[in-house]
VEXMARFI-519578 format. One line per 5 residues: their letters; for each residue y negated, x, z negated of N, C-alpha, C. Coordinates in nm, 3 decimals. Layout:
BEGIN
a = Y,X,Z,Y,X,Z,Y,X,Z; ...
# end
This chain:
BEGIN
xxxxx = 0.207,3.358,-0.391,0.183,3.237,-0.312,0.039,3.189,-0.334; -0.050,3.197,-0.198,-0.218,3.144,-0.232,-0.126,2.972,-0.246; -0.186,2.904,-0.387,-0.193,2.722,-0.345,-0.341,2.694,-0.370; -0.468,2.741,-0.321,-0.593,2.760,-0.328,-0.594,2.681,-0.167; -0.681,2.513,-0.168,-0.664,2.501,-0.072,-0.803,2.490,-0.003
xxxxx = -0.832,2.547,0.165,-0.936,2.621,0.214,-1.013,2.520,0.232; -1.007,2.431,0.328,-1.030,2.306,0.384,-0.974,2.163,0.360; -1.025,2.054,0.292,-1.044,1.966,0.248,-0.999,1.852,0.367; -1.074,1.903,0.449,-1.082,1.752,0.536,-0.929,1.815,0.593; -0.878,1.938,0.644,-0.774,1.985,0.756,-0.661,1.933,0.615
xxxxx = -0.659,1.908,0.508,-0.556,1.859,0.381,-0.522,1.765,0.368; -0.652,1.676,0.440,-0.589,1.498,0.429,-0.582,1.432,0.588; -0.573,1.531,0.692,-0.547,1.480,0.817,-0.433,1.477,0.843; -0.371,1.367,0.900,-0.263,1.302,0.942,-0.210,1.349,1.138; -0.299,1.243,1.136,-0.291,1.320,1.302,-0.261,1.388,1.376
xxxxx = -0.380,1.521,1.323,-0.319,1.657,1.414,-0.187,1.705,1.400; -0.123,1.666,1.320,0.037,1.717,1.272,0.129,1.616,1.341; 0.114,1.521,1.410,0.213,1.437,1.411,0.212,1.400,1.589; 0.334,1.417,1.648,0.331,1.474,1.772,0.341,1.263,1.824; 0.209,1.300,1.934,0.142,1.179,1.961,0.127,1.118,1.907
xxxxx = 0.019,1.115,1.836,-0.037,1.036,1.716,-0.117,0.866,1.797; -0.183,0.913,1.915,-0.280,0.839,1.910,-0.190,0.707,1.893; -0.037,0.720,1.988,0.035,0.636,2.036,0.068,0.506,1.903; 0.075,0.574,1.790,0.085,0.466,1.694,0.021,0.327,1.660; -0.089,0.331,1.650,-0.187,0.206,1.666,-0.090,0.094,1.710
xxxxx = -0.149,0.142,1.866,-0.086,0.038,1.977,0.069,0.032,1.955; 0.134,0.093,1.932,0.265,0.048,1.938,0.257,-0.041,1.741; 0.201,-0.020,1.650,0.199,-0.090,1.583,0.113,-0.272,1.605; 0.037,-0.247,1.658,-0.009,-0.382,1.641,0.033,-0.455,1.764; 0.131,-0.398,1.885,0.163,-0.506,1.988,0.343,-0.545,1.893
xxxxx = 0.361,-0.479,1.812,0.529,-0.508,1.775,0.456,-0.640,1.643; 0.366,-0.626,1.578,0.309,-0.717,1.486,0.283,-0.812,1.523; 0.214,-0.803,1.674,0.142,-0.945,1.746,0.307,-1.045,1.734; 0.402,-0.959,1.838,0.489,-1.044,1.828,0.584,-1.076,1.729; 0.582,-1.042,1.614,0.645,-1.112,1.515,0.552,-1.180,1.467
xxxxx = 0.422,-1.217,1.480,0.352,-1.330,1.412,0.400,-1.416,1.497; 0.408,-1.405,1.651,0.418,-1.533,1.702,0.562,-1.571,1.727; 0.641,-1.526,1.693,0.780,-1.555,1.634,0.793,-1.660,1.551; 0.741,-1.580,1.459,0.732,-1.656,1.342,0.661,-1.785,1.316; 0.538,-1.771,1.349,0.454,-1.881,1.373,0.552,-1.993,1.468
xxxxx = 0.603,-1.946,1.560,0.693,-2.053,1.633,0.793,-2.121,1.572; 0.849,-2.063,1.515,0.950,-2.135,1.348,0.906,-2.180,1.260; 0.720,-2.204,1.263,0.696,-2.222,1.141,0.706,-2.192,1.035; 0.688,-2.063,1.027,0.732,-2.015,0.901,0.635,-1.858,0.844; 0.511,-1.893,0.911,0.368,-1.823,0.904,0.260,-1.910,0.900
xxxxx = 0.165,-1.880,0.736,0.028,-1.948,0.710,-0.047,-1.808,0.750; -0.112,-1.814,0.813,-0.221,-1.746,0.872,-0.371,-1.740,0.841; -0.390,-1.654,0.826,-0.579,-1.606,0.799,-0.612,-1.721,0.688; -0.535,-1.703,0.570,-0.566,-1.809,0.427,-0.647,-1.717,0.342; -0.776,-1.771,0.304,-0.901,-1.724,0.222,-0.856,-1.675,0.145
xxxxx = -0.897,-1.585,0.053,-0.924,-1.521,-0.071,-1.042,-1.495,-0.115; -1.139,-1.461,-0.048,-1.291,-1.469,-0.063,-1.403,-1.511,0.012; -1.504,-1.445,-0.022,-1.626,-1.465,0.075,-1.639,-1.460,0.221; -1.632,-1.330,0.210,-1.625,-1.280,0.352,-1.551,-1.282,0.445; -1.520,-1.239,0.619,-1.454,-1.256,0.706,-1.342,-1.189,0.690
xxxxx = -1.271,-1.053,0.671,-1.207,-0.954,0.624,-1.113,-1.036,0.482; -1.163,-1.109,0.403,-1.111,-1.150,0.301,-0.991,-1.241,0.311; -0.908,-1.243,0.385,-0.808,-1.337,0.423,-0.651,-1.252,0.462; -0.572,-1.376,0.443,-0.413,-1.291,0.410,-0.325,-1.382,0.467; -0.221,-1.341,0.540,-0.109,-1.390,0.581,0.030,-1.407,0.507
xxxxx = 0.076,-1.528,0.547,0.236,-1.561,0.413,0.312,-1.502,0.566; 0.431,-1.499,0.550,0.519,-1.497,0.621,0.679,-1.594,0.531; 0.748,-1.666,0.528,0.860,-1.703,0.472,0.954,-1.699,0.532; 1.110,-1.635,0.436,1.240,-1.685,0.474,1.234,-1.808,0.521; 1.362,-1.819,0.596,1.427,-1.933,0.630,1.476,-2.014,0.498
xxxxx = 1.556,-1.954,0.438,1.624,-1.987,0.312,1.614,-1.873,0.210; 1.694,-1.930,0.119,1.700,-1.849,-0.013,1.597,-1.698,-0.053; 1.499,-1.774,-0.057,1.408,-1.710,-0.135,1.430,-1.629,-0.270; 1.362,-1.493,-0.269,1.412,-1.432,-0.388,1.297,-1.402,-0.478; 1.155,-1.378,-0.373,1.073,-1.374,-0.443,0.952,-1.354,-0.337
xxxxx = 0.818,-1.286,-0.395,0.724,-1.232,-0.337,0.705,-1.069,-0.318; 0.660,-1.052,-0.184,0.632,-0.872,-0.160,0.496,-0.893,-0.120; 0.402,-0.812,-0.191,0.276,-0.821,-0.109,0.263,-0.713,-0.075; 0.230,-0.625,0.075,0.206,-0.519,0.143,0.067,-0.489,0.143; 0.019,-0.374,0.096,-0.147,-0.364,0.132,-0.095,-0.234,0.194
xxxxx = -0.260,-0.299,0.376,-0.227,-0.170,0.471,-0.308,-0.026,0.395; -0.303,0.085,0.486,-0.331,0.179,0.493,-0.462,0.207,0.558; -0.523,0.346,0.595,-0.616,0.342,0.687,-0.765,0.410,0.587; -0.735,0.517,0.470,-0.796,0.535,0.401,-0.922,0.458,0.374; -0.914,0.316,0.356,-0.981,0.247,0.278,-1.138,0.257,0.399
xxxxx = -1.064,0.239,0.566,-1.187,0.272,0.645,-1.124,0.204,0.784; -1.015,0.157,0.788,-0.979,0.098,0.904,-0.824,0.004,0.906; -0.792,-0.045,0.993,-0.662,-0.126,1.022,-0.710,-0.248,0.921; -0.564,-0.379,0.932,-0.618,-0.500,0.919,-0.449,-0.568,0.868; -0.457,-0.645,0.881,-0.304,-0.730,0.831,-0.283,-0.740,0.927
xxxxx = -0.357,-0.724,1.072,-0.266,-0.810,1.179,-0.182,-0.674,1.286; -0.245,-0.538,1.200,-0.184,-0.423,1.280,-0.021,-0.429,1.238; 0.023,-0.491,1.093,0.138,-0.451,1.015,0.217,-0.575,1.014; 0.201,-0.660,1.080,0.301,-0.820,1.014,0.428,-0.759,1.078; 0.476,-0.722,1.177,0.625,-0.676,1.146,0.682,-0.611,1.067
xxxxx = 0.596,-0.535,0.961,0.698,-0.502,0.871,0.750,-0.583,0.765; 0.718,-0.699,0.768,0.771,-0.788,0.686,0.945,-0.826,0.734; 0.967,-0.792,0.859,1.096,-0.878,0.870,1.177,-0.816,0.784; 1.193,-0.699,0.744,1.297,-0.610,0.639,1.279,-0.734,0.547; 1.194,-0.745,0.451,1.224,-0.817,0.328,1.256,-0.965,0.390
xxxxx = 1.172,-0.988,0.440,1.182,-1.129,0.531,1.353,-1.182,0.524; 1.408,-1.065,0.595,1.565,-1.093,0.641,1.656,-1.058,0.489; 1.632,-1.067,0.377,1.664,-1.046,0.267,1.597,-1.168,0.176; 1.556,-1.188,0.234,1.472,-1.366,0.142,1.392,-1.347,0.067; 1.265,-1.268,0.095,1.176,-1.252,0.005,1.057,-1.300,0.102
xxxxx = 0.979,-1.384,0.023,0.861,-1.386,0.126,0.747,-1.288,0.113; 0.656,-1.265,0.255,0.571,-1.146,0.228,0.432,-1.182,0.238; 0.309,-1.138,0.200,0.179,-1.151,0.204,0.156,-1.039,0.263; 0.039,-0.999,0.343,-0.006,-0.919,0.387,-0.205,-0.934,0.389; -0.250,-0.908,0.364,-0.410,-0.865,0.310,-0.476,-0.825,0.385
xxxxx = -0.627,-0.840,0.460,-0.691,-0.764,0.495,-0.792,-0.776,0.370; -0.882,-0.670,0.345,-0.998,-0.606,0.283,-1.141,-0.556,0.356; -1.207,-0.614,0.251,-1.333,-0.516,0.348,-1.301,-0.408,0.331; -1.382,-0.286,0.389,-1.356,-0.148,0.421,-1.502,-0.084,0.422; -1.458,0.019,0.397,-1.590,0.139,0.306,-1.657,0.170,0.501
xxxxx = -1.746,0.208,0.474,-1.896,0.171,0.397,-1.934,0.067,0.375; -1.911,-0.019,0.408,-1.939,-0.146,0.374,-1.970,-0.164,0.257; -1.801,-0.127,0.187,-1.777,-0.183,0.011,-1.736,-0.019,-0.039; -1.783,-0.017,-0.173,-1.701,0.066,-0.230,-1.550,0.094,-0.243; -1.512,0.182,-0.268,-1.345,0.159,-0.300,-1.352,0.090,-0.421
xxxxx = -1.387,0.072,-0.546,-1.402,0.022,-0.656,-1.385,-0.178,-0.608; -1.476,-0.206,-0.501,-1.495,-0.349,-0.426,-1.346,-0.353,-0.384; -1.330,-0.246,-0.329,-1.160,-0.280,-0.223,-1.036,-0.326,-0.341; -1.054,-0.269,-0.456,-0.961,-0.259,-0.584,-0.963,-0.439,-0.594; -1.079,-0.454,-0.621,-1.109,-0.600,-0.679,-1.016,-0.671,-0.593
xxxxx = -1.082,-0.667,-0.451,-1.069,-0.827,-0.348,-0.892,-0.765,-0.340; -0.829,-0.649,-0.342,-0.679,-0.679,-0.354,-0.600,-0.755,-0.465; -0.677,-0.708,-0.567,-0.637,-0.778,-0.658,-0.663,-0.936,-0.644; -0.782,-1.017,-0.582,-0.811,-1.129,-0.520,-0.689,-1.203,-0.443; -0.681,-1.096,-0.362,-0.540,-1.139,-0.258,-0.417,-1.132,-0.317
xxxxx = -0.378,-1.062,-0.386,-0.244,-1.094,-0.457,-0.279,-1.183,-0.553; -0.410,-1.219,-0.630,-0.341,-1.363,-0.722,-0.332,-1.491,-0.592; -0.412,-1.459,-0.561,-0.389,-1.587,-0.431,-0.243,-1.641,-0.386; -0.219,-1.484,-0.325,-0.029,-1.512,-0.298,0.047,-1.580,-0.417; -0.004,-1.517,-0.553,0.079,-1.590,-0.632,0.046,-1.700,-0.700
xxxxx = -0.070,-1.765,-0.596,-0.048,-1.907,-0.672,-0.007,-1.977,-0.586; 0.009,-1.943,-0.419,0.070,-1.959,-0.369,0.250,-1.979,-0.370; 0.304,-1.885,-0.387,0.413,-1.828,-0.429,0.493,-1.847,-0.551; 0.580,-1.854,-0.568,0.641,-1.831,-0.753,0.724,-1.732,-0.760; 0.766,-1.698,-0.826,0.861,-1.609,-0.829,0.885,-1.470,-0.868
xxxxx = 0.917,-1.359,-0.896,0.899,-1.264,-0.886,0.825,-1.199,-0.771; 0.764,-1.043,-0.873,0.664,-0.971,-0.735,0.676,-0.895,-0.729; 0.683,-0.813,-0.575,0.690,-0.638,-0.564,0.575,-0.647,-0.494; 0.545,-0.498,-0.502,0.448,-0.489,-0.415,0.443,-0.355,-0.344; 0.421,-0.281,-0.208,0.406,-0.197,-0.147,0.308,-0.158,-0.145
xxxxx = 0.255,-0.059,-0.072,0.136,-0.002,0.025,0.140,0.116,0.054; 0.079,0.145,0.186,0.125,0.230,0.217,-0.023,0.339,0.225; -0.039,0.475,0.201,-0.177,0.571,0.216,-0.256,0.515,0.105; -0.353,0.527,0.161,-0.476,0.388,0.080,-0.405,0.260,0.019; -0.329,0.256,0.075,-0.280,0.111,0.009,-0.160,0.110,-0.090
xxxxx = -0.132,0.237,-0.106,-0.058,0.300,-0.210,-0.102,0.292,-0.342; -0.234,0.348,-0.329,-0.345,0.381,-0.441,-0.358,0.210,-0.484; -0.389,0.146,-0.369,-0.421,-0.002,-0.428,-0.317,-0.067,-0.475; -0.198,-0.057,-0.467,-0.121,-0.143,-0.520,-0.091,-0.043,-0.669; -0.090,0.033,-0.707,-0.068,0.131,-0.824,-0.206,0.114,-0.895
xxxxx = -0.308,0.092,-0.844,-0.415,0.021,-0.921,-0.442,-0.114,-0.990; -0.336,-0.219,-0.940,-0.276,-0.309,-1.007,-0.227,-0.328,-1.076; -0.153,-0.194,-1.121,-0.070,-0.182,-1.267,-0.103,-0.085,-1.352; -0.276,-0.086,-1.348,-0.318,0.017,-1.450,-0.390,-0.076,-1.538; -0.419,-0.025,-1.684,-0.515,-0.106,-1.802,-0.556,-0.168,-1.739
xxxxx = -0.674,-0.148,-1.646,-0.791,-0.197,-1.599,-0.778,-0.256,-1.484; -0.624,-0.315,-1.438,-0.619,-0.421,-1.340,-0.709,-0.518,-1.328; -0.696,-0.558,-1.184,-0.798,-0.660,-1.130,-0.743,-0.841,-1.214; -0.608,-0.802,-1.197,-0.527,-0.883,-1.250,-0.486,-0.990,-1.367; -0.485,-1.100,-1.350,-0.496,-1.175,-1.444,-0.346,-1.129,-1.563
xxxxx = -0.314,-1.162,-1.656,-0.150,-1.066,-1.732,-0.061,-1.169,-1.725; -0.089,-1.305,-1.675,0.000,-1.397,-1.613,0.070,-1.306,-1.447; -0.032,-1.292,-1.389,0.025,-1.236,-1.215,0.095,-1.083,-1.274; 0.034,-0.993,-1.357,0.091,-0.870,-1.346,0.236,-0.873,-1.452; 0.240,-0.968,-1.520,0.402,-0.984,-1.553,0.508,-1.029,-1.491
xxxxx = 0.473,-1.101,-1.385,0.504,-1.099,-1.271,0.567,-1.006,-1.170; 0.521,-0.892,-1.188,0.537,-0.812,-1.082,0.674,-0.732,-1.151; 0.774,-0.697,-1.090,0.870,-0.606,-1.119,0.881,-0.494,-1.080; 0.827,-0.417,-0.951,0.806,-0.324,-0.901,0.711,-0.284,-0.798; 0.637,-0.147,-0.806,0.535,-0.140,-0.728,0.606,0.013,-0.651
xxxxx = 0.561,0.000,-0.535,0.624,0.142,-0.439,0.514,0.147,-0.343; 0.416,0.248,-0.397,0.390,0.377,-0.364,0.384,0.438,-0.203; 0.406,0.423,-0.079,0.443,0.466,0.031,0.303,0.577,0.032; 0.337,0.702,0.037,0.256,0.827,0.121,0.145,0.758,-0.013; 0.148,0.776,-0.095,-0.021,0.685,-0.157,-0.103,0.801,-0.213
xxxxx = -0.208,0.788,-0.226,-0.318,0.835,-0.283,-0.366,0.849,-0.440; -0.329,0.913,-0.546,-0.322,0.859,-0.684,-0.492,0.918,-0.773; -0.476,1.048,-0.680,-0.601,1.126,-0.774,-0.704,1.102,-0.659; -0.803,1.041,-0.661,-0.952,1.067,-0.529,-1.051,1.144,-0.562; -1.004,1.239,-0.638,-1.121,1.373,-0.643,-1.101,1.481,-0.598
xxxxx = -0.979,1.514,-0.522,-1.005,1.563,-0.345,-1.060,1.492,-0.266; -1.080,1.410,-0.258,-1.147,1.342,-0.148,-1.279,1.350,-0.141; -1.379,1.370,-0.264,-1.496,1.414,-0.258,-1.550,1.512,-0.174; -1.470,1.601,-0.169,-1.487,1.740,-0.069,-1.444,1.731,0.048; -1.469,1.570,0.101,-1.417,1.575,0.251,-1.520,1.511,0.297
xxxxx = -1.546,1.457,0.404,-1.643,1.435,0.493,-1.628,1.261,0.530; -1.498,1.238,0.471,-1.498,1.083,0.446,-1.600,1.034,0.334; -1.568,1.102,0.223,-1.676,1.070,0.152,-1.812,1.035,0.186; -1.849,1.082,0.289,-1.997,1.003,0.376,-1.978,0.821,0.385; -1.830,0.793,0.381,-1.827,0.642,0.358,-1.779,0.582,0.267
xxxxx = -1.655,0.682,0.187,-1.663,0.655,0.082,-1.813,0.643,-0.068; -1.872,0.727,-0.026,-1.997,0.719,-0.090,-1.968,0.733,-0.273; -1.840,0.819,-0.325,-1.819,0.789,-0.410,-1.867,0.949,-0.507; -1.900,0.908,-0.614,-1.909,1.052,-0.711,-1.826,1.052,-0.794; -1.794,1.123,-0.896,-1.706,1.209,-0.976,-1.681,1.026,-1.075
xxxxx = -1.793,1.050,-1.100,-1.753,0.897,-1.236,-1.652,0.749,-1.105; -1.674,0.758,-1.049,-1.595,0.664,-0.938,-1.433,0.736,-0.887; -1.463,0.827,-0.863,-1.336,0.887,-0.887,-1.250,0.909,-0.958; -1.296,0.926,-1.052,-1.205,0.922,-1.198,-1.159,0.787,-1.228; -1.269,0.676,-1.216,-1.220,0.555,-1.221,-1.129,0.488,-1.166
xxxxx = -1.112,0.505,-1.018,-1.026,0.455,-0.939,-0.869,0.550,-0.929; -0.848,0.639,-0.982,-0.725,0.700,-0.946,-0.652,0.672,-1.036; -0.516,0.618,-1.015,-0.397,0.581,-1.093,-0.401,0.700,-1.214; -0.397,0.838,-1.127,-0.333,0.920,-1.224,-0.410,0.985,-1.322; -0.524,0.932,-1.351,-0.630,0.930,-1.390,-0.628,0.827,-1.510
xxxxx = -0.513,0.726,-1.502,-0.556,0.556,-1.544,-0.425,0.535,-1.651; -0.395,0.483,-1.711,-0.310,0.401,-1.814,-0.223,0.284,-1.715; -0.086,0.326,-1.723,-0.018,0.197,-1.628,-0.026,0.108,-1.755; 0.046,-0.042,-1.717,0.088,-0.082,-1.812,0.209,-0.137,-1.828; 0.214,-0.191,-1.971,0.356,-0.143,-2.035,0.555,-0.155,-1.971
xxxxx = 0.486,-0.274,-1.876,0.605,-0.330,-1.805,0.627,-0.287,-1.670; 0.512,-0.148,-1.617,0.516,-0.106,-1.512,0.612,-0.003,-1.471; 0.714,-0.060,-1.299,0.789,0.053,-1.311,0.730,0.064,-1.138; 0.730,0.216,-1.123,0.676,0.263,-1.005,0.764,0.363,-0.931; 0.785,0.354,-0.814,0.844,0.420,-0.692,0.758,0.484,-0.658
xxxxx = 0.742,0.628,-0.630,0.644,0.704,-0.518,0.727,0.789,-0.388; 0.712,0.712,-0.287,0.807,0.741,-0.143,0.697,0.800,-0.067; 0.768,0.924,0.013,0.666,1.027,0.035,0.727,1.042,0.189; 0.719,1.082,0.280,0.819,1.152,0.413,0.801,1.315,0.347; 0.907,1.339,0.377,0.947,1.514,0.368,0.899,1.592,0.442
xxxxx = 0.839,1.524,0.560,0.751,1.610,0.677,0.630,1.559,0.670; 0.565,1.532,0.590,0.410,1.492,0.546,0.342,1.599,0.492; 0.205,1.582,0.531,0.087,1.710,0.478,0.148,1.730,0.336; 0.156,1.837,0.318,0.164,1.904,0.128,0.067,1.815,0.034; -0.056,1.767,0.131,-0.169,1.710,-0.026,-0.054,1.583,-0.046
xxxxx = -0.039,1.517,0.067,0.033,1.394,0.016,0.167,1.411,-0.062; 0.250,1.511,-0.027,0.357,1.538,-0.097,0.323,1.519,-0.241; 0.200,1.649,-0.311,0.171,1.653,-0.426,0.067,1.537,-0.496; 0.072,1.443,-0.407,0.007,1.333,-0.446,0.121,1.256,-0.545; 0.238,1.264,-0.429,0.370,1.171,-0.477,0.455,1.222,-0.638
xxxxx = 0.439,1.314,-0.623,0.485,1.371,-0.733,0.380,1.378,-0.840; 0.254,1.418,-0.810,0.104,1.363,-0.984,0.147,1.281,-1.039; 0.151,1.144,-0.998,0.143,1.010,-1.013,0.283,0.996,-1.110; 0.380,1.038,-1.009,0.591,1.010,-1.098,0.546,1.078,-1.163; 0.484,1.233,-1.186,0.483,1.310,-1.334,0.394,1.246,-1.446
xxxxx = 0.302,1.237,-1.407,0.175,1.204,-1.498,0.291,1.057,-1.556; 0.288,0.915,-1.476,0.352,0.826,-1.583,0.439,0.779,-1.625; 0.530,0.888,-1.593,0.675,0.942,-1.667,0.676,0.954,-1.799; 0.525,1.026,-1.847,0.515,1.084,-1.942,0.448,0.988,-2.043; 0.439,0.809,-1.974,0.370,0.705,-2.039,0.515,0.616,-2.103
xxxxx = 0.638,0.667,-2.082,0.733,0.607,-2.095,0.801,0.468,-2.019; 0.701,0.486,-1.895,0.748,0.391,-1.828,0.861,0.402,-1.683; 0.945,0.319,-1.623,1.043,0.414,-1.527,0.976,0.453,-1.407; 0.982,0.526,-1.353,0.960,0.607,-1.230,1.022,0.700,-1.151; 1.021,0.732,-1.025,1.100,0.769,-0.919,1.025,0.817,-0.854
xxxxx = 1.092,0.939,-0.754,0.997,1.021,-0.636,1.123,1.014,-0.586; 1.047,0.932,-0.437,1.153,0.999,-0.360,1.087,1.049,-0.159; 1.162,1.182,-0.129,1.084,1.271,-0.033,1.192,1.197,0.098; 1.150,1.119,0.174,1.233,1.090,0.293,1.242,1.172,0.416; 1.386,1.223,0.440,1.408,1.336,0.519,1.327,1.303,0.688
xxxxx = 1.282,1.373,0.700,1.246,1.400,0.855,1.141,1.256,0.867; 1.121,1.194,0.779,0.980,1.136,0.823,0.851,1.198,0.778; 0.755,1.156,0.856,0.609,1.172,0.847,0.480,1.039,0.788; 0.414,1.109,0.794,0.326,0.930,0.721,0.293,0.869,0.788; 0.327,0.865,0.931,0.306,0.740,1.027,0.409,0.687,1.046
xxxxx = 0.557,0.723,1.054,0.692,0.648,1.068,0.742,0.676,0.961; 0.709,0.671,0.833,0.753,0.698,0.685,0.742,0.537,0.657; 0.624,0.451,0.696,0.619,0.273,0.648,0.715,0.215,0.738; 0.756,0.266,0.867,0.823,0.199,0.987,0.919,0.115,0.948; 0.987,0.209,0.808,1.120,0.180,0.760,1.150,0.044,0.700
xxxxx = 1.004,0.014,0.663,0.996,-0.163,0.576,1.032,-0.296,0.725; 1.070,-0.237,0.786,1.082,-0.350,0.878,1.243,-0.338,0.882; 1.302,-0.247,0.833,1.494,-0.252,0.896,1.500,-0.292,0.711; 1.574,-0.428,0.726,1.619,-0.464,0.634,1.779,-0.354,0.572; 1.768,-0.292,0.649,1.906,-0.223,0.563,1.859,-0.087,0.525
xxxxx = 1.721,-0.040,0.552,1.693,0.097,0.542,1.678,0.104,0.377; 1.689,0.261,0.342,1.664,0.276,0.189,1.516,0.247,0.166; 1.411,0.277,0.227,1.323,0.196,0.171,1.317,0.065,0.098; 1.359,-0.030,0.188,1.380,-0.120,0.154,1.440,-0.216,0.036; 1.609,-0.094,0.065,1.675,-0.134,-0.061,1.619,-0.085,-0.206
xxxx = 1.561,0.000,-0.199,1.476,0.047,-0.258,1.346,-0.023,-0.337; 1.333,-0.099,-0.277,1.178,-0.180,-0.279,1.202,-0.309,-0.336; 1.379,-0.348,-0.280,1.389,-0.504,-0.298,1.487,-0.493,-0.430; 1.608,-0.403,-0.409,1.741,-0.430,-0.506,1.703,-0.354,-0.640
# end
C-alpha cells in the first residue's frame, strides 16, 4: 500500500469530491438568515456583540426559551480564510431546542491575521460569551474551527483557568490538529506560516489540559487527510490520560457532516450535549 501522499493541495480539497459543492454556501447562509430572524422576532438573539477591535471581532448569543442548561460556543470553518457567524446561526437550533444557549464568532481571517491572531481573538470570543453566560461550556467547531476550539484546551490556552474549567467538552467536527501539512499547500501563501508556527498552533503537537475531554467527529466519506487528522489528535491525547473519542459518521462528508448540529435529536448532538 503507497500512503506517500503526491499532492498536498488535491489532500486538503473539499470540493472537488463532494457532488455540488458550490450549492452549499447559499443554501447555508439563506437557512441562517432565517433563523436569526426568527429568533430575533422572539427576542431571543443579541447580535453583532464586540469582543474586540476590529469589524470581524463580534459574536452572536442565541437563547432558549426556558430551562437553560448551559453554554455551546460554535467556531465556523473555512480554513481560517473565509465564512462568518452569519453563514452558520441555524445550527444552533439543535442545542437551542435542548436548552443550551449558543454563541457563534466571527474572526479575522488570514492574510490579514496570522492563525496564531485567529487562536487569540477566539479565545476573546468565548471569554466574552462567558461573562455573558454562566453555566457550563461545550464547545464545537467545525474544519478550522475544530483546530480552534481544541486549541482552547491546550497548556497554552488563550484562556483565562476560571473560563477553561468551565468547559466540559470540546468536539472536534472534520478539525485540523497537526498544520504542518499545510505548509506544502498553496494556502500557505495566506497562511504565511513556517515550521516554528506550525508546531505551535497544532493541538497534536500541544499538551491538553488536565480536565480536558475531547470528541473528534469525522464523516466516513471525507478526504483520508481529514480522516487521519481525526484519529492523530484521539491517539496522541489518549495517551495524556485524558477521555477521548473518534467517531467516523456513516455516509457523511465535511460539508453535511456539521448539518447535523441543527437536528436536536441527531447523534451529533447527543453527543455534544448529553
Amino acid at each position: 500500500m503507497n500512503l506517500k501522499v503526491e499532492d498536498w493541495d488535491d489532500a486538503y480539497a473539499n470540493g472537488a469530491y463532494i457532488e455540488a459543492a458550490d450549492s452549499y454556501p447559499g443554501k447555508w447562509t439563506r437557512a441562517a438568515l432565517r433563523y436569526r430572524q426568527t429568533m430575533a422576532k422572539k427576542q431571543l438573539a443579541d447580535i453583532d456583540i464586540s469582543y474586540g477591535t476590529s469589524e470581524r471581532q463580534k459574536l452572536d448569543i442565541f437563547r432558549p426559551e426556558d430551562n437553560r442548561q448551559g453554554l455551546l460556543v460554535f467556531i465556523h470553518g473555512g480554513y481560517w480564510r473565509a465564512f462568518d457567524k452569519s453563514c452558520w446561526s441555524h445550527l444552533a437550533q439543535g442545542a437551542i431546542q435542548r436548552g443550551w444557549a449558543v454563541a457563534l464568532p466571527s474572526y479575522d481571517l488570514a492574510p490579514a491575521v496570522p492563525i496564531s491572531e485567529i487562536t487569540r481573538q477566539v479565545g476573546a470570543a468565548i471569554a466574552m460569551a462567558a461573562i455573558t453566560l454562566d453555566g457550563p461550556i461545550r464547545l464545537a467547531g467545525h474544519s478550522a474551527g475544530g483546530h480552534l476550539v481544541c486549541r482552547m484546551i491546550c497548556r497554552d490556552s488563550p484562556l483565562a483557568p476560571d473560563v477553561r474549567a468551565r468547559i466540559e467538552r470540546v468536539v472536534s467536527i472534520s478539525g485540523l490538529h497537526d498544520l504542518r501539512p499545510l505548509l506544502k499547500t498553496k494556502m500557505n501563501d495566506d497562511f504565511n506560516m513556517d515550521e516554528a508556527e506550525a508546531r505551535a498552533e497544532s493541538p497534536a503537537l500541544n499538551h491538553p489540559i488536565d480536565n480536558a475531554e475531547l470528541v473528534c467527529w469525522v464523516g466516513a466519506e471525507e478526504r483520508p487527510e481529514f480522516i487521519r487528522q481525526a484519529e492523530l489528535l484521539a491517539n496522541i491525547w489518549t495517551g495524556f490520560g485524558i477521555r477521548t473519542s473518534l467517531h467516523k459518521a456513516p455516509a457523511q462528508h465535511h460539508f453535511n457532516v456539521v448539518e447535523s448540529l441543527a437536528d436536536p435529536h441527531s447523534a451529533l448532538i447527543r453527543c455534544l450535549l448529553e
